[in-house]
C-alpha angles and dihedrals in degrees: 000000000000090000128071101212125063122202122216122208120164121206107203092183123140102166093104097068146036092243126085129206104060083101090076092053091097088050088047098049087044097050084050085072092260102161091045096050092057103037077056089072094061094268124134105232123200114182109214086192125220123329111228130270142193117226123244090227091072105035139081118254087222124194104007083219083072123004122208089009101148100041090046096049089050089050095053091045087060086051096050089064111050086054096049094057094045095057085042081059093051092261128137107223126224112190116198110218143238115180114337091261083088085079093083101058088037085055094041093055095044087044089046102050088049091046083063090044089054086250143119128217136213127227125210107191108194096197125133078220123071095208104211107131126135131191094270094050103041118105095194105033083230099147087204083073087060109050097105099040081054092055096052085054093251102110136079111319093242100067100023095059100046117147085018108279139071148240101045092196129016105246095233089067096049124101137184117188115181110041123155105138117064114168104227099254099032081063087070091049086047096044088042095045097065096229123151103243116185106196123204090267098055078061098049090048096043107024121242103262091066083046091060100041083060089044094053093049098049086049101050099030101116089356148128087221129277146284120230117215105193120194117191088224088073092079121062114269080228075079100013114039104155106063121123090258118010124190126186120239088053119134125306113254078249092050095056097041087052084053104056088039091056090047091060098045089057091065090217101111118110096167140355131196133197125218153193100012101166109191092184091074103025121107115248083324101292098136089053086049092045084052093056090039080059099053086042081062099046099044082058107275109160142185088238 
């Protein structure tokens, strides 16, 4: 990372999705020895601790279109701001998801601190899901299915125009690599949004290292650098089982680990985040400690 202090913010949030659980990730990561693993690798860490959330048992659902909306979208303006402040201190922030709806507010905040700088930042989401429901389109009103159709400016106000303004980040410079589940009519936002998407067979014909290259070029050209947005479903629940909606075919534990390597050798990355770690249904914690080994990766933790 260019800078020397990492920020840690963790987003216990679980109202974007059915299943529960997602809400203890940050406490699972932590307990993984996060902050000490990457304060290992010569980086001052400051733990910012959790941003507050409001718990599913006392509140409304709300619109079945999107359930939860309001409270979600309060919760990632809070977000926002704390990474946006970090960056404006010189810090790299590392949010610990949550459910994938945490995006929004992650990507407000970055987009927010280079609007200021006269800049514009990229955005790779490694994710076996795209992510581009609406309300109109989402089969399941579940608003961690919209994050990134909320950062192209294309989902519910609420959450699209956070911090005012949309899109968060220009389509051209989006990526998603690992794709492999596209709900039917989320595949006509993704065809009409203009992002780049990698499926999992891009990756089985050209080899994940050529994928990334191209990844990492869409996501820098005419940018500041580039926020990750890392969910656990990308790799396969074979290595990561306890993730909020796992589907098989996903990244080999090696895979994962060559892509965040190849992130932070680019020397594009400004800020990365970690989602949808689910210890109920993990297995003695491991998907919690993959996804450390990965931030280790992609902080610059080598074989030699």
């Amino acid at each position: 990372m260019r800078q020397s202090h990492i920020a840690i913010i963790g987003a216990p949030l679980d109202l974007g999705q059915g299943r529960r659980g997602v809400d203890m990730g940050p406490s699972a990561m932590r307990v993984a020895n996060l902050n000490a693993r990457v304060a290992s690798l010569g980086y001052t860490v400051e733990d910012l601790g959790n941003v507050p959330v409001e718990q599913a048992e006392v509140l409304p659902e709300g619109d079945a279109s999107a359930r939860y909306l309001p409270q979600i979208a309060a919760m990632c303006g809070r977000l926002a701001a704390l990474v946006e402040q970090a960056l404006a201190r010189g810090s790299a922030p590392l949010v610990l998801g949550g459910d994938h709806s945490v995006a929004v507010g992650t990507a407000s905040g970055v987009s927010q601190y280079f609007r200021r700088e006269n800049q514009t930042a990229g955005l790779i989401w490694l994710d076996a899901h795209a992510d581009m429901n609406t309300p109109g389109s989402s089969p399941s009103g579940n608003v961690h299915g919209m994050p990134l159709a909320c950062i192209l400016g294309m989902g519910p106000p609420e959450l699209a125009g956070l911090s005012g303004f949309q899109p968060k980040i220009a389509a051209h410079n989006a990526v998603i690599v690992g794709l492999r589940d596209v709900d039917q009519l989320e595949k006509g936002n993704l065809r009409e949004s203009g992002v780049k998407a990698f499926t999992m067979r891009d990756i089985d014909e050209r080899g994940l290292r050529s994928v990334m290259e191209e990844a990492i070029r869409l996501a820098s050209a005419g940018t500041a650098g580039f926020h990750l947005s890392l969910d656990m479903d990308f790799v396969d629940p074979q290595d990561a089982p306890g993730v909020g909606t796992p589907v098989r075919g996903g990244a080999t534990y090696r895979e994962a680990h060559l892509a965040m390597e190849m992130i932070c050798d680019s020397g594009q990355m400004v800020s990365m985040e970690v989602v949808e770690v689910n210890p109920v249904i993990d297995e003695v914690n491991r998907t919690a400690d993959l996804a450390v080994e990965l931030v280790m990766s992609g902080l610059g933790k080598r074989i030699l």
